[in-house]
C-alpha positions, 0 to 999 in steps of 0.5 A: 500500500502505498504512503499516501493511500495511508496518510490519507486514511490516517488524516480521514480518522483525524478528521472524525477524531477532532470533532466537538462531540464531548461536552468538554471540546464543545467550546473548541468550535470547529478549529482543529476539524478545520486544521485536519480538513485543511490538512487533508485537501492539500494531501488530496491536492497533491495526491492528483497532482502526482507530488506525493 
């Protein structure tokens, strides 16, 4: 399996990970989701561009 398949992967289980579901993270907002779905579209973006 190649590194990218598995940093995506990894980045998508962040994505879910982070987001405010506790009664203590509720104060968070969407900051860290936001960071881990940042994070994702410029893997995702050079992924298609063949950079990774």
């Amino acid at each position: 399996m190649p590194l990218s398949t598995i940093l995506v992967v990894l980045l998508i289980l962040m994505l879910v990970g982070v987001g405010p579901y506790w009664g203590y993270s509720t104060a968070w907002g969407y900051g860290p989701s936001g960071l881990v779905g940042l994070l994702l579209l410029v893997v995702l973006i050079l992924m298609l561009l063949g950079r990774i």
